[in-house]
Structures are given as C-alpha cells and as structure tokens.
N, C-alpha and C positions, 0 to 999 in steps of 0.2 A: 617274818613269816616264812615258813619252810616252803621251798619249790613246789609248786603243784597242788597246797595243803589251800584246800577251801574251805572256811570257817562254817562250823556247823549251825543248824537252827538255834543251839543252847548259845552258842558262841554269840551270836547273833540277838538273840535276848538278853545275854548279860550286856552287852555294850550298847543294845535302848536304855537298860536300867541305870548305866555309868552315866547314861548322856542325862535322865533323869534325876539323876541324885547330885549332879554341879550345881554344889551352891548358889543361890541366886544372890546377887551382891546387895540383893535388900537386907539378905540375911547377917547384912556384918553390923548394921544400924551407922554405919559411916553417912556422911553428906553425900548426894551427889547431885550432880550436874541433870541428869535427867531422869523423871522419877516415875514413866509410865511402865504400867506392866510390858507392854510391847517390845520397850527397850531391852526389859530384864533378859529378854534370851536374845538377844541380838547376838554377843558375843560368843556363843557354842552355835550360833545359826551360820554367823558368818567364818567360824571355822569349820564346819562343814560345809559351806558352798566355797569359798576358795580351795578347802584339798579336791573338791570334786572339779573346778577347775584347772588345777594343777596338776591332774593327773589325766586330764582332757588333755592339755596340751603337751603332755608327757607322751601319750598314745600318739598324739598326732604327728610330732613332733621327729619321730623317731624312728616312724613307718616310713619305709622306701615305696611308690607307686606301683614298680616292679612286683607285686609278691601277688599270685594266683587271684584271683577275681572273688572267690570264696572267702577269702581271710580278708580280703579288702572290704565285705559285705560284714565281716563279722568285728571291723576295726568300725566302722561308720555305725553298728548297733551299740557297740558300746560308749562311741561318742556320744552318741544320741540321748543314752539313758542319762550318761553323763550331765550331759548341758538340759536336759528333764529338771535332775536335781539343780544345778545352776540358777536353772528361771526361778524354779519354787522359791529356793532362799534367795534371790534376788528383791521377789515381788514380795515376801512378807517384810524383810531389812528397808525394802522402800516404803514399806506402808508404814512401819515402825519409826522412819525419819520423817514422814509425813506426819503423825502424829505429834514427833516433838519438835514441829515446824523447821526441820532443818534441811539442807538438802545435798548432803553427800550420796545418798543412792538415789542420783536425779534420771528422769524419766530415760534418760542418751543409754545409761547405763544398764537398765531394765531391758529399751530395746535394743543395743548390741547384743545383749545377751540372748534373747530370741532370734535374732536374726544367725547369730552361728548355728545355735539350733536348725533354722532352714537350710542353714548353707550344707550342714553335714545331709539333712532330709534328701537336699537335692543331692548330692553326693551317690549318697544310698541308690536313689532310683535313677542317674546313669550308670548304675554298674551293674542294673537288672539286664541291659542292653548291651552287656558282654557277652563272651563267646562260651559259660559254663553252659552244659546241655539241661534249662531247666527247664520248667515251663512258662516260664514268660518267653523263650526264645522259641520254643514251638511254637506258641502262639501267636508270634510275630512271621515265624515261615509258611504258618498255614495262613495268615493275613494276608501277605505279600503276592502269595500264589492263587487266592480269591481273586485278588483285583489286576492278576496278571503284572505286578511290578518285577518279574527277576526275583533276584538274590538281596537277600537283606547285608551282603557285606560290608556296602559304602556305608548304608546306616550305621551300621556297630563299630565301624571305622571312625563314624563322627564323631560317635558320642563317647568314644575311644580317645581321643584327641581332646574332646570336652570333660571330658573327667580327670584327664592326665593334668591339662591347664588348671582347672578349678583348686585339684588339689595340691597344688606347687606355689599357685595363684593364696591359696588360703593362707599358708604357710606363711608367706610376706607378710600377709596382712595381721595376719596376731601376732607375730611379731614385733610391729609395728605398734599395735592394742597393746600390748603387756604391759608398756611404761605407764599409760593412765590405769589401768588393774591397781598396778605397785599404788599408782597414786593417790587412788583410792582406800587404798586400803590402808595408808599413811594418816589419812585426814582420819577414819574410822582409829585407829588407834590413839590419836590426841586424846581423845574422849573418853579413852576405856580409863577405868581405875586400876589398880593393880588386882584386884580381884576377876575385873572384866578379861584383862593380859591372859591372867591363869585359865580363865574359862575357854577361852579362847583358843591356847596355846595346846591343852587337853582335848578339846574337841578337833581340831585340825592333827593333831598327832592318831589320833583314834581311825580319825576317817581315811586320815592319807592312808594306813595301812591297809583297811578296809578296801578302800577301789585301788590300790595297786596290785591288787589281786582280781585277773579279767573275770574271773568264775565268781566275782562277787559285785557283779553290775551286770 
C-alpha cells in the first residue's frame, strides 16, 4: 500500500465482498472433520483476528514511550480498536469450538484477550493526566484549587511514572504471551484442510494490509 494512501469506502466494500465470496470448504463436498456451520468461517475469522493482533503488537511494539502525549493517546486508540476486533473474533472462534465440543479457544484465551484490551484502556486514561493543555487538565487545576491542594504537578508526575512502568511493563509481558498465541494457533491449523489454510491464508493477507495502514482503524 502507498505511503499515506487510505483505502477508500469502494476499496473497503470490495474487500467485504472478497471476504464474502471465500469459498466455504462445504463447498468442495470433501470429508471433514468438523461439520457445523460455525466452523465454516472459523478460518477467514481467525485470519482476521490474528492480523489484527499482529499488527497490535506491531504498534506496540515498536512505539518508543518518549514521543509527545498526543500521539501516545492516538497509539493507545488504535490499540484499542485493535484488540475491539481481537475480542469479537475471539468470542465467536470460541463459541464455534464450543460447539464442536473442542477446546482450543479456551475460556484463558478469550480472557487474555480482554484483559489487554483493559490494559491499553488504562493506558489511554493515564495519559489524560499529562501535561498537553486539554481539558481534562483544566479541570484537574480548577479541582485542585476548589479544595485548596496546590499544584497538580506531583500528580501528573505519578501518573507519569505509572504510565512509563505499565507501558515497558506491558511490553515484557506479550512478549512473554506471544509463544502460546503461536501455539494456538498451531493446534487451530492441525484442523484446517487445505482449503481452510487458503481461507485463512487470504483473509490474514487482506487484513494485515488493511490495519497496517493507521487511517484504517
């Protein structure tokens, strides 16, 4: 995708209709292993919730702490939307294992998933308690000054320090998370057929280009 080039609405309508028109692997009349409907989009589901985590942890990954309080706010919205998509394809892939009684996307998995989502939420609302002139920071000075406490510096000082930690802090830890991700998504591929691979393999090529563009999340 070209520098700076954000996919238009058409652009965006054709690649629902791409995501629409993958063969469902009923369609080959081959055998398979598991035969509810649910299943059938598992694998363009769970290609799009892996690029959308892959490019979560692309952003994250890659962001220095250092960079103006603004862009930090606007690195933590896009997480957010990010790990949105994340949960959705997680919770229907688990309801879908649920159905065909097995338990690769087990309940651990569903809530890691949500719980990064909080971690970036809390994220977001320490860096409202930075020093850009907005008005959450008005409203904190003219708080301070109702109740006679001084200067709000030490506070934006903590929470300064608490945001630096968290997000350094975060870093280790999905890092840590990444090797059961892979491994997950090992045990999910046992299962696929070769038509499920291709489904799969198209929907994650789609999407990854789609959110590696920030103007498209």
């Amino acid at each position: 995708m070209a520098k700076g080039k954000k996919k238009s609405a058409n652009s965006l309508d054709s690649l629902k209709r791409k995501f629409i028109r993958m063969q469902s692997p009923a369609g080959f009349g081959g055998a398979r292993r598991y035969e509810s409907l649910a299943y059938i989009n598992v694998p363009a589901e769970l290609g799009r919730r892996d690029a959308a985590y892959l490019q979560m942890q692309k952003y994250f990954f890659e962001a220095p702490f250092d960079i103006p309080c603004q862009e930090r706010k606007n690195l933590y919205s896009r997480l957010i939307k990010l790990m949105d998509i994340v949960v959705r394809k997680t919770e229907f892939i688990h309801k879908a294992d649920h159905d065909e009684k097995r338990s690769i996307e087990n309940t651990k998995v569903l809530l890691y998933h949500r719980l990064v989502r909080k971690f970036f939420i809390v994220l977001d609302q320490m860096s409202d308690l930075q020093n850009p002139p907005d008005q959450t920071n008005h409203s904190l000075t003219e708080l301070f000054g109702l109740l006679n406490m001084g200067s709000i510096e030490e506070l934006e000082a903590t929470f300064g320090r608490g945001e630096a930690a968290l997000f350094e802090g975060g870093k280790k830890v999905f890092k840590m998370a990444f090797e059961q991700f892979q491994l997950v998504h090992k045990e999910h591929v046992k299962h696929f057929s070769k038509e499920d691979s291709e489904r799969y393999e198209r929907a994650f090529a789609l999407y990854s280009e789609l959110y590696a563009d920030p103007d498209n999340i």
